[in-house]
LUMDOZA-848665 format. One record per residue: residue in three letters; z negated, x, y negated of N, C-alpha, C, O, CB in turn; residue number from 1. Coordinates in nm, 2 decimals. Each point is the difference from the previous one (the first is absolute). Glycine has a CB too. Example, Ala and Ser with C-alpha at 12.3 -4.5 7.8 and 13.67 -1.06 7.14 Angstrom:
2
NODE/ALA/-0.78/1.32/0.57/0.00/-0.09/-0.12/0.00/0.09/-0.12/-0.07/0.10/0.00/-0.05/-0.29/0.12/1
NODE/SER/0.19/0.15/-0.23/0.00/0.09/-0.11/-0.08/-0.08/-0.11/-0.01/0.05/-0.11/0.23/0.07/0.17/2
# end
This chain:
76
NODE/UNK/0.72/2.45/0.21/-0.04/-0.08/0.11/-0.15/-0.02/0.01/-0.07/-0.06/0.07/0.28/0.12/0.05/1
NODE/UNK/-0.24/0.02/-0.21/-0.17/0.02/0.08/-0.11/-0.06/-0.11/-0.12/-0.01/0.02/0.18/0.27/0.11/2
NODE/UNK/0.05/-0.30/-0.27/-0.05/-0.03/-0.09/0.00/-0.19/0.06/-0.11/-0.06/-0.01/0.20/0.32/-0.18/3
NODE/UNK/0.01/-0.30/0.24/0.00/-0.12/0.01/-0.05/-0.05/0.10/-0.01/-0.13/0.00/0.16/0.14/-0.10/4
NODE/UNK/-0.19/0.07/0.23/-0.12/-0.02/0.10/-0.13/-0.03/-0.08/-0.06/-0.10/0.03/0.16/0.27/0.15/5
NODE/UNK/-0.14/-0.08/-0.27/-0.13/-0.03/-0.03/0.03/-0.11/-0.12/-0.09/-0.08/-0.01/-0.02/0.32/0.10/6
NODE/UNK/0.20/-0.25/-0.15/-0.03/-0.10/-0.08/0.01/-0.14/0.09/-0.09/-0.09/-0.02/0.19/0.23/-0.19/7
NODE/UNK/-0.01/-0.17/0.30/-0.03/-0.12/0.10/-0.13/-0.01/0.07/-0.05/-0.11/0.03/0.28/0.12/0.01/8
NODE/UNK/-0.29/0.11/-0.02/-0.11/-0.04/0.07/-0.15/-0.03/-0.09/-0.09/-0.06/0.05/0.23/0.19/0.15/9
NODE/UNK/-0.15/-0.08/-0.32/-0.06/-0.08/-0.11/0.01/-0.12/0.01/-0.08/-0.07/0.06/0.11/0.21/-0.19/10
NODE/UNK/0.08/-0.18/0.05/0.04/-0.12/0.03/0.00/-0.07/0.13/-0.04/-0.12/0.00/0.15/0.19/-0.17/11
NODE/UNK/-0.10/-0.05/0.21/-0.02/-0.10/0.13/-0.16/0.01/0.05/-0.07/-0.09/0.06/0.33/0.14/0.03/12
NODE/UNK/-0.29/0.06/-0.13/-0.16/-0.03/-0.02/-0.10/-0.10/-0.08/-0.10/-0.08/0.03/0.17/0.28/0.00/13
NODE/UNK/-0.01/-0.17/-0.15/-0.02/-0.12/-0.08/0.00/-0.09/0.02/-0.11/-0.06/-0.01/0.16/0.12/-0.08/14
NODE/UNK/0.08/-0.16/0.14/0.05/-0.11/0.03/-0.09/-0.04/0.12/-0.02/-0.12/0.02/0.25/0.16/-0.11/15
NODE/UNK/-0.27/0.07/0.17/-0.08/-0.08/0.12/-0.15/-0.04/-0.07/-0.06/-0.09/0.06/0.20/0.24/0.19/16
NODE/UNK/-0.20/-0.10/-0.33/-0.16/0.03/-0.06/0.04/-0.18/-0.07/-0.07/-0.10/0.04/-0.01/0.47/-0.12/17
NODE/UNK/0.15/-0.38/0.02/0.03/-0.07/-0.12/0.03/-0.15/0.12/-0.02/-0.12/-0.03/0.16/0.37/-0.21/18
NODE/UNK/-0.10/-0.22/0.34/0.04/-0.16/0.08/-0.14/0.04/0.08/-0.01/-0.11/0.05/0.34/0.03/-0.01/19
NODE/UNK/-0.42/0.14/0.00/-0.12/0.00/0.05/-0.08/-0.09/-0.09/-0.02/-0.11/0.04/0.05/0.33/0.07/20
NODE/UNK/-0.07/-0.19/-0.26/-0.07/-0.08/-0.06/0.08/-0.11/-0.02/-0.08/-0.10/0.01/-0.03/0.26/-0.10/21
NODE/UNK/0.23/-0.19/0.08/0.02/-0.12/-0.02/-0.02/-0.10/0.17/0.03/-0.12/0.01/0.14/0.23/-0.25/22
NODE/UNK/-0.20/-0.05/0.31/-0.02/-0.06/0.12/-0.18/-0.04/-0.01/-0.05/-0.10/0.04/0.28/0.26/0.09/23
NODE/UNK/-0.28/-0.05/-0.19/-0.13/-0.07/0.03/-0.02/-0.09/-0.12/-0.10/-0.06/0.02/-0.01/0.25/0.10/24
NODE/UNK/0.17/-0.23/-0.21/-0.07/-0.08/-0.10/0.02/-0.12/0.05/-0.09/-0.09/-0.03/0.11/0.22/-0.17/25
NODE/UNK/0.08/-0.17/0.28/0.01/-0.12/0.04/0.14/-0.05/0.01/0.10/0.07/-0.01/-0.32/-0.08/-0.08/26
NODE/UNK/0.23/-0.11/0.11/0.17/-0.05/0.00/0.02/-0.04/-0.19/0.12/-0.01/-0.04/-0.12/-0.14/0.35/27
NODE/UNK/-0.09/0.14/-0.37/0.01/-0.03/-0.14/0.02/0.15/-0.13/0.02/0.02/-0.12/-0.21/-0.26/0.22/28
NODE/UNK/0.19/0.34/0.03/0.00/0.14/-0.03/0.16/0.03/-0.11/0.09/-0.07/-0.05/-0.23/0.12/0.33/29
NODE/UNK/0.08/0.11/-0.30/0.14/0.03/-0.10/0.12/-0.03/-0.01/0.07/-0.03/-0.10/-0.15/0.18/0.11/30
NODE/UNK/0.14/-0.16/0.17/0.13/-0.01/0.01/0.07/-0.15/0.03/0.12/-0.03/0.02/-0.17/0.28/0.04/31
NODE/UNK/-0.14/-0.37/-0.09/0.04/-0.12/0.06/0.10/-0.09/-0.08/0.02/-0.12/0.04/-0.24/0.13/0.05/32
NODE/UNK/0.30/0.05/-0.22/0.11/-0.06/-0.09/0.09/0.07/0.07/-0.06/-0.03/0.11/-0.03/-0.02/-0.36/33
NODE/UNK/0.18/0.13/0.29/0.13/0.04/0.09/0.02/-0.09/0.12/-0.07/0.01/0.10/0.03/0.23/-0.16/34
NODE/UNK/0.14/-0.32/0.04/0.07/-0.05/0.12/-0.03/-0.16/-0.13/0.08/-0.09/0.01/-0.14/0.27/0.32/35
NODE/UNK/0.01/-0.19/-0.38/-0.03/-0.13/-0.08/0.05/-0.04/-0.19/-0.05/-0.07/-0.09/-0.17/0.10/0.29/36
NODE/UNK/0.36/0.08/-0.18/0.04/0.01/-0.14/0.09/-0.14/-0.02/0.03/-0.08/0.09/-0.05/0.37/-0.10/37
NODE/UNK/0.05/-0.28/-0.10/0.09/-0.11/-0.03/0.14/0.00/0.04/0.09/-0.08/-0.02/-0.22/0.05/-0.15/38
NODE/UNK/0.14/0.13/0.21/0.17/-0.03/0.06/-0.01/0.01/0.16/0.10/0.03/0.07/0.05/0.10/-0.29/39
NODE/UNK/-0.24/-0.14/0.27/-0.03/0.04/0.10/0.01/-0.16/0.11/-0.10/-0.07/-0.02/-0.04/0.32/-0.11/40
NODE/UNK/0.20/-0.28/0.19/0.05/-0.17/0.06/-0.07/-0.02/0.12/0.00/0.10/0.07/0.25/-0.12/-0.15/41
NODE/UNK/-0.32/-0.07/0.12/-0.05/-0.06/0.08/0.04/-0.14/0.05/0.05/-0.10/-0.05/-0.20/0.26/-0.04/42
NODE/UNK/0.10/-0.11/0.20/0.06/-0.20/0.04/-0.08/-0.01/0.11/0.02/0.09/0.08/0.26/-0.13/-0.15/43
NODE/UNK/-0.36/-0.07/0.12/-0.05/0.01/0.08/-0.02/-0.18/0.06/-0.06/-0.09/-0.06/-0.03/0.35/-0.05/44
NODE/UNK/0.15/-0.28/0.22/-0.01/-0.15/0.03/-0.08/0.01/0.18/-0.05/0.10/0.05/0.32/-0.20/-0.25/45
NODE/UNK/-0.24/-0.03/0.27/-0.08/-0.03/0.09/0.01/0.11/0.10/-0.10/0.03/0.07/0.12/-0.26/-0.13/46
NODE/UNK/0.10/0.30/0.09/0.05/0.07/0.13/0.06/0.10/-0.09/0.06/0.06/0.09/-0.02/-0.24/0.11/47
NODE/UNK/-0.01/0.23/-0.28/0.05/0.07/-0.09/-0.05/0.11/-0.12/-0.07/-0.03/-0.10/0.15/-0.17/0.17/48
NODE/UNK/-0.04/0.31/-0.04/-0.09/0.02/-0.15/0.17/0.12/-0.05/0.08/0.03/0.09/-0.47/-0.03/-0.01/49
NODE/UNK/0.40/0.04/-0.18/0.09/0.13/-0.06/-0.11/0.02/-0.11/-0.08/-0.05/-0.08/0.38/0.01/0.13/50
NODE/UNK/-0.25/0.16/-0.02/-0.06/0.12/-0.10/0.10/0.08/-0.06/0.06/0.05/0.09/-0.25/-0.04/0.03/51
NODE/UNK/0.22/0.03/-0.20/0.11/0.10/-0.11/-0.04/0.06/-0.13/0.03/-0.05/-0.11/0.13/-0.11/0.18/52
NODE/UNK/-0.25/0.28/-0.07/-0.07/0.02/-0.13/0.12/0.09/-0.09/0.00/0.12/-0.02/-0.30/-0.12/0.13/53
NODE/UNK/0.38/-0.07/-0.14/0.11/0.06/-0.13/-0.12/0.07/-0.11/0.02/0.12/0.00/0.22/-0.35/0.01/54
NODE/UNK/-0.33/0.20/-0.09/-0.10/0.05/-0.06/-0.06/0.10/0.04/-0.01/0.10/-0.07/0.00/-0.27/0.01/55
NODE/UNK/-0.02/0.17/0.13/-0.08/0.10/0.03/0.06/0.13/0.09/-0.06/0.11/0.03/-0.11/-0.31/-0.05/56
NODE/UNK/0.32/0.17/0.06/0.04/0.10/0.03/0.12/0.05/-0.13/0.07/0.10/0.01/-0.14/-0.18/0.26/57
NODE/UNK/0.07/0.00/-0.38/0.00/0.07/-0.11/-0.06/0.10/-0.07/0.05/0.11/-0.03/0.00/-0.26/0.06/58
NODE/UNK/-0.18/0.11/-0.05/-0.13/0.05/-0.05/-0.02/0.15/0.11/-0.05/0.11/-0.04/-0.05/-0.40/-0.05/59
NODE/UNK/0.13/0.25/0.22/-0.02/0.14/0.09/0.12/0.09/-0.03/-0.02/0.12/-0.02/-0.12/-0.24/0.22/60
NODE/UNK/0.25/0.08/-0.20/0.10/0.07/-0.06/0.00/0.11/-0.15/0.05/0.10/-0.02/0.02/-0.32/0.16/61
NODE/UNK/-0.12/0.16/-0.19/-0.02/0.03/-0.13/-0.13/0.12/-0.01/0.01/0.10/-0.06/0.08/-0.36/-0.03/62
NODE/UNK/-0.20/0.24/0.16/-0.12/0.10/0.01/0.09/0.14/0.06/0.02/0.10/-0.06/-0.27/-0.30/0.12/63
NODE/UNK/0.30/0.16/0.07/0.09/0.09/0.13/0.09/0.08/-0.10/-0.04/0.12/-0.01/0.07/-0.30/0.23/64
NODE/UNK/0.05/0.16/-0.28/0.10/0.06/-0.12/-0.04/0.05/-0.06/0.04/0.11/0.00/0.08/-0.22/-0.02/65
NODE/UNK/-0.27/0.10/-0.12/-0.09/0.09/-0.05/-0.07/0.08/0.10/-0.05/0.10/-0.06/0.02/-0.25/-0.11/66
NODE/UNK/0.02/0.15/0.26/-0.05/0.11/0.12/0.07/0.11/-0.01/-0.03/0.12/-0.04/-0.03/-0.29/0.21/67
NODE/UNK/0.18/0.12/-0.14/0.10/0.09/0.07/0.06/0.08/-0.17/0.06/0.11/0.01/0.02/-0.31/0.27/68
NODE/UNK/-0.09/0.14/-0.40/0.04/0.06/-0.12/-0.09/0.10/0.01/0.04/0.12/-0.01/0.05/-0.29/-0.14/69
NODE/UNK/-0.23/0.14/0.16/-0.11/0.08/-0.03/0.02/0.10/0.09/-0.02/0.10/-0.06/-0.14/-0.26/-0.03/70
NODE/UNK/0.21/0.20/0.25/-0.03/0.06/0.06/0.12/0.15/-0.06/-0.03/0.11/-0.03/-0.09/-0.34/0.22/71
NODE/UNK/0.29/0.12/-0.18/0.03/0.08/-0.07/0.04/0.08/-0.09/0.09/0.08/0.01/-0.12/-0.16/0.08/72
NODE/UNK/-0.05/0.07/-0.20/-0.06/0.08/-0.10/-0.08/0.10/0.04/0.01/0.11/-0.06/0.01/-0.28/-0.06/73
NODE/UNK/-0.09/0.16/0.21/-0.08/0.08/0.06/0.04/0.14/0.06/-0.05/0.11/0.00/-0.04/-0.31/0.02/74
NODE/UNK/0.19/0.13/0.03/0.06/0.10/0.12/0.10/0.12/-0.11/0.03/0.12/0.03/-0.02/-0.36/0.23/75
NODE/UNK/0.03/0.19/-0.35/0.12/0.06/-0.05/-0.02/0.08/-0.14/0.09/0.06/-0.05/0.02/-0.26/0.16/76
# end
């Protein structure tokens, strides 16, 4: 248990350092391609807008699952 406390809080350390810079560089910043992939649908009219990023909650899917391989390897 104590192994996976500290490995989350690395990580989640990371992740906050890593969206800090990407916050100061700008809106053109690291993370400004996520939410704008190609499977990712938009629609936007006068009174209207949807949003549905199938892409990019692929793509997050897929990092999340190598996380979680990596973690458990770790642990075991």
């Amino acid at each position: 248990m104590g192994k996976i406390l500290v490995f989350m809080g690395i990580s989640l350390t990371t992740l906050g350092v890593l969206i800090m810079f990407a916050q100061k560089s700008g809106a053109s910043g690291w993370f400004g391609w996520f939410g704008h992939l190609p499977l990712d649908i938009s629609i936007e009219k006068e009174n209207f807008r949807f949003y549905f990023p199938i892409g990019s909650s692929i793509l997050l899917s897929i990092i999340l699952s190598l996380i979680m391989a990596i973690i458990n390897k770790i642990i075991r």
